[in-house]
N, C-alpha and C positions, 0 to 999 in steps of 0.2 A: 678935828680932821683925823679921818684913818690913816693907820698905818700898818700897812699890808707887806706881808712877806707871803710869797708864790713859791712851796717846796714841789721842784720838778717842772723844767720848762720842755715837755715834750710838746702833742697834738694839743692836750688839754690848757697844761698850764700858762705856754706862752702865749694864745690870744688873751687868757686872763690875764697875764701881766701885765699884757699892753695896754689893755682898755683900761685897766685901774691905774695905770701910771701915766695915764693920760688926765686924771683928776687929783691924784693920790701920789704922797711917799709911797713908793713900793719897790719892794726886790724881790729879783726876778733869782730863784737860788735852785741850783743843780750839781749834781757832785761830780758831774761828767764837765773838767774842766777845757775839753777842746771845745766841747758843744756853748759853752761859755765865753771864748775868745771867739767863735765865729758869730755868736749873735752880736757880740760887740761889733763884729767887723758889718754887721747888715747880712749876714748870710743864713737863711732859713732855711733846713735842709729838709725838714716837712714841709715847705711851699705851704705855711698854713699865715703866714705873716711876713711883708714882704722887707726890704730896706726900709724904703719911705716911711711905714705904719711903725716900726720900733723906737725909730729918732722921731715922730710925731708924738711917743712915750717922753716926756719930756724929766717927769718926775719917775722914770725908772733907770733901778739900776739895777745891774747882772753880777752873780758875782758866787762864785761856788765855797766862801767862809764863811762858815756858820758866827763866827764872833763879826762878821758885819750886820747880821739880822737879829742882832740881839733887840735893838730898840725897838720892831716891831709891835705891834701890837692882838693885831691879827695878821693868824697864820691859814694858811689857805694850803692842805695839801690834795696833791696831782698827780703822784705817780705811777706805775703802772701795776694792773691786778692781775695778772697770771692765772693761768693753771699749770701743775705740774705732767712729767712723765703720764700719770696715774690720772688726767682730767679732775683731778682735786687744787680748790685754791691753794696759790703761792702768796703766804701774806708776807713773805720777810721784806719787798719793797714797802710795803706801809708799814710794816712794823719799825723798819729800819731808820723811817720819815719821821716817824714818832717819836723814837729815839733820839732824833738831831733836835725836833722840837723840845722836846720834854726838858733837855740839859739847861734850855734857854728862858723856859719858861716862868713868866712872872703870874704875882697875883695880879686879877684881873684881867690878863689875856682872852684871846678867845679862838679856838683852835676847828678850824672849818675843814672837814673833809669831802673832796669830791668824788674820790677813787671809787668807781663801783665794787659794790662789797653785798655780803648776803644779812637778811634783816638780824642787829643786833652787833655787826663784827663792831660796829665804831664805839659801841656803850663797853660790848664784853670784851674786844680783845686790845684794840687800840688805845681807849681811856688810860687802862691799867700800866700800859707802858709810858703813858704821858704822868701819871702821879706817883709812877716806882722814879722814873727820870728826874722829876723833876722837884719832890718830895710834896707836892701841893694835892689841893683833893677838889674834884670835881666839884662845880655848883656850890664849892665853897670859896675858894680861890682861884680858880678859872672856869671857863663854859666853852661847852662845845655846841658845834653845828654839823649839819651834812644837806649838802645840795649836790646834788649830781651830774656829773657833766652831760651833755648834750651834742660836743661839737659832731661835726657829719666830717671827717678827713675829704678834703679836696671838693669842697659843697661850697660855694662862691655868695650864693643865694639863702641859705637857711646859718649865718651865720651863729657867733656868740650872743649879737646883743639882738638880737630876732627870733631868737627861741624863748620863750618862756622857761624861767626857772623854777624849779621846786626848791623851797628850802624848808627847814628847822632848826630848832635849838634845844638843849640839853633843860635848860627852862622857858619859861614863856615870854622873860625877858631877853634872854639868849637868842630867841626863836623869830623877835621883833627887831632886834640889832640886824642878825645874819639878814632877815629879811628884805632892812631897809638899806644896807651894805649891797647889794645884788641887785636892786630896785634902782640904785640911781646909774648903775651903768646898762642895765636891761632895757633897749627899748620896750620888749615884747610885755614884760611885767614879771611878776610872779607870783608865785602859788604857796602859800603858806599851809606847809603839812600839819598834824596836830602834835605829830612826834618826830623822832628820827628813828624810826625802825620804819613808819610807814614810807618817810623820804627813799630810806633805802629797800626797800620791799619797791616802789614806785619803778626805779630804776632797772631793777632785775627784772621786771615783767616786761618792762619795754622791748627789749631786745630777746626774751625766750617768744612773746606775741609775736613777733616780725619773722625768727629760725623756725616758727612751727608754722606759719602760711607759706614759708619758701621751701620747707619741709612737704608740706604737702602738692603744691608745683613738680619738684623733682619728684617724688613718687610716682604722682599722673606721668609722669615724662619717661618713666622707667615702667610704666601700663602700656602707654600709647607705642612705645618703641616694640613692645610684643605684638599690637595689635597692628602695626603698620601705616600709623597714622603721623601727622604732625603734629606735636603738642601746643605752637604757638598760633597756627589756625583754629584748633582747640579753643584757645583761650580767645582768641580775637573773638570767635563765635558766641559764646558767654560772654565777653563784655557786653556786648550789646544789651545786656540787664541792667537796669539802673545802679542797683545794690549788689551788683560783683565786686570784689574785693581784686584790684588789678596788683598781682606777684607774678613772679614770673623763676622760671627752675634756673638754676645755676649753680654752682661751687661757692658755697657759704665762706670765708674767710675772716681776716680781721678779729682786730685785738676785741670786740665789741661780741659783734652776735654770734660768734660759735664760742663764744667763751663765758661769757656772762651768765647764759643758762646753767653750767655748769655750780655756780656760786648759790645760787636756788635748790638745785637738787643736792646739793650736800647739804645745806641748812635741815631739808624738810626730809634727807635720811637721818640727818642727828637727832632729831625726833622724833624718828622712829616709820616714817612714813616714804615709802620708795616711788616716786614719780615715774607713772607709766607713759604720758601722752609726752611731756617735755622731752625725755630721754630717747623717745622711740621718733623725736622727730629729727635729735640730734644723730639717731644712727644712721637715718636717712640721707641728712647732708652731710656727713661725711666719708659714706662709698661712693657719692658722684664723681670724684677722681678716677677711681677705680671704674666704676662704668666707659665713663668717657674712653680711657685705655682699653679695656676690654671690643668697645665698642668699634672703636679705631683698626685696630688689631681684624677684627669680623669682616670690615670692609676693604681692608686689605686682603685679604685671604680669598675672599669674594672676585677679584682684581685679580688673581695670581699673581700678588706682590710677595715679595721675598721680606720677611721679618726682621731678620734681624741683620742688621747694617744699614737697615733705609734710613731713608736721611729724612729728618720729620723737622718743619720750623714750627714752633711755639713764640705766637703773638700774644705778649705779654706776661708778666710774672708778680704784680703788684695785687694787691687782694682787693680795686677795684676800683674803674676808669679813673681817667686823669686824675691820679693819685699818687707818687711813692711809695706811699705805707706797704710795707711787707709783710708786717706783723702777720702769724699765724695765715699764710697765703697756703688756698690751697692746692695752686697752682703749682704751687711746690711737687705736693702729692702727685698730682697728673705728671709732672717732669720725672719725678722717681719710678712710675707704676710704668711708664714708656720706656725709659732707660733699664727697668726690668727686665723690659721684652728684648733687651740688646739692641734696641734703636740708637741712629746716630744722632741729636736732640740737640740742636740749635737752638738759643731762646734769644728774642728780642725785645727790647722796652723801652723806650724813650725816656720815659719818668722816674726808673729806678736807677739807685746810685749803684756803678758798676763794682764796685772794690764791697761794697755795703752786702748787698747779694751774695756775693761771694767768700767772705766772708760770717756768713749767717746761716747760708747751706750749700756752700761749697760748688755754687752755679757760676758758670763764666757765661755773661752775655756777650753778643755780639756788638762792638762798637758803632754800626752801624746798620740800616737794610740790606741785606745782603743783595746782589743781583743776579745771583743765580740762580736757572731757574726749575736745576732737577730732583726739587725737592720732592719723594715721593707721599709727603702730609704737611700740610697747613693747618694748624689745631689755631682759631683763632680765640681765648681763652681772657682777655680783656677788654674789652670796648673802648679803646683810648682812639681819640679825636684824630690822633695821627695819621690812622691804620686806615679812615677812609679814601687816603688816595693812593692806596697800594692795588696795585692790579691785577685781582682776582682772577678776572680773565683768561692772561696769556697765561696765569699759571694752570689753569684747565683745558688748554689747549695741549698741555703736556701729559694729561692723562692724572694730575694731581687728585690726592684726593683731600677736599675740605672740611673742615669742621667747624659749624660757627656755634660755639658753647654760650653764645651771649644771644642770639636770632639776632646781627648785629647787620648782617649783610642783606642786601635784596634778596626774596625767595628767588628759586632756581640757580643762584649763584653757587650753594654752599652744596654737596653731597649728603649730608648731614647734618642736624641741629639738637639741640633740645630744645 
């Protein structure tokens, strides 16, 4: 029988823990000990795992001592990848993870990384910390693996155990273990890489494939707005092709696809090689903020509205529908680039925790929908389920002016879209 230790119960680690302590010894280990008394308590504050589904974990326990996960056997780390100030990876959370491993580690372990990384960090940078730590030596005394996580934050439907996995192993027996450890909780199945550099080279495309077609969406949307068109008629007009690829322009966010690119093109500058298409799609989604305000700003002026002190709501602040997650939102950005202009900048969210936000970039949401109704911009800015029965309407009866940054509304509702 396995026995599985889960370092890091954020998005990623805690559906893993559940599903493997659903068959499995497993701990479920985090150094953040509050986030640890409330999954005891049933309270999941990613909404990614509810009460009932934890205590269904029958064979899990939580617990943020490293001297409880000693007996593990396999470690599974989850935690989160970064980038810094400078858009260069932040590896001190996995290196950090490595660390607690490494102290603990026996011969024969077997040490599984999920955390998206660029091809090579798990062999070149993380190993070395696991056998300075732990005095043992790779593929001699222990083995490593890398499968990548997959979850979708706030995806109901494309689950953990519905997505197919990618795994490997450090050897080929290694590579058969992880594989078949992954297999029996995976409905979907999985994919056995030939290495772990391809496993994680796999990963990193995933998600820079995805920034450079939403990349290229917002650029048409930043054409189409010179030309005086609508970009999602645009697009409806082309779908009608069998083999159109359906994206759509928006504010890139999230721990995932505006950052993971990032982890690529520092690899393949380390090598000497500077990425023009990845890079140039990343500069793309991340002046959409900046448009949007801009944009705002033009139709006001347009209106002989008065700039600075209007009073602007912002619907939503989460990096994307029915979600919490905040990570890397850049919704954020549209709230700073607006309060630049000296607007007065209300923001509301049903999903986001209010102390959390505020805490993390200094935003105070409103407790509730407001019912006022002289707000002079409505920037709708997340597509949360809520938001459809707010009443567009009476607020353009007031001369409001709309923005739907998601084409979330009915045509002719909104003033503007992309």
């Amino acid at each position: 029988m396995y026995k599985i230790a889960i370092i890091g119960l954020g998005y990623v680690g805690l559906p893993l823990a559940v599903e493997f302590g659903k068959k499995y010894h497993t701990w479920g280990f985090d150094i953040d000990m509050k986030r640890i008394e409330e999954l005891k308590s049933g309270l999941d504050r990613t909404k990614e795992s509810d009460e009932e589904a934890i205590k269904d974990a029958s064979f899990l326990r939580l617990t943020s001592n490293p001297e409880e996960i000693k007996s593990a056997t396999t470690f599974i780390i989850t935690v989160p990848t970064p980038i810094d100030s400078f858009k260069k990876p932040d590896l001190k959370p996995l290196l950090s993870a490595s660390e607690i491993v490494g102290k603990i580690l026996k011969k024969g372990d077997v040490v599984v990384y999920e955390s998206t990384v660029y091809p090579g960090c798990t062999e070149e940078d993380c190993v070395p910390v696991l056998e300075q730590m732990s005095g043992l030596k790779l593929n001699a005394d222990f083995f490593c693996g890398y499968s990548p996580e997959r979850i979708n934050p706030g995806d109901k439907i494309n689950t953990l155990t519905s997505i197919m996995k990618v795994t490997s192993g450090s050897t080929p027996e290694a590579a058969d273990f992880v594989d078949a450890l992954y297999r029996s909780i995976i409905h979907a199945g999985t994919h056995k890489a030939s290495c772990i550099k391809v496993a994680e080279a796999s990963k990193a495309i995933e998600n820079a494939q995805r920034d450079l077609n939403i990349s290229f969406m917002n650029e048409l949307a930043l054409i189409f707005d010179r030309i005086g068109i609508d970009t999602t008629e645009v697009l409806e007009a082309a779908a009608t092709k069998w083999n159109f690829l359906h994206f759509k322009p928006g504010l890139v966010g999230g721990h995932c696809i505006s950052v993971d690119p990032y982890y690529l093109t520092h690899k393949a500058e380390n090598l000497g090689y500077y990425p023009q298409v990845i890079l140039s799609g990343r500069r793309v989604n991340d002046s959409m903020a900046s448009f949007i305000a801009e944009k705002i700003v033009k139709l006001m002026i347009h209106r002989d509205m008065k700039i600075k002190s209007a009073k602007v709501l912002l619907l939503g602040i989460s990096f994307k529908e029915n979600c919490p997650d905040i990570r890397n939102s850049k919704v954020v950005d549209l709230y700073k680039s607006l309060s630049g202009f000296e607007m007065d900048v209300d923001v509301f969210d049903p999903w986001v925790d209010r102390k959390l936000i505020n805490e993390e970039y200094g935003v105070n949401l409103l407790e509730k929908m407001d019912e006022r109704t002289d707000y002079q911009v409505i920037i709708l800015a997340v597509a949360h389920d809520e938001f459809k029965s707010i009443p567009f309407e009476k607020y353009k009866q007031n001369n409001t002016i709309i923005f739907d940054a998601k084409a979330f509304l009915p045509q002719g509702l909104a003033d503007a879209r992309l």
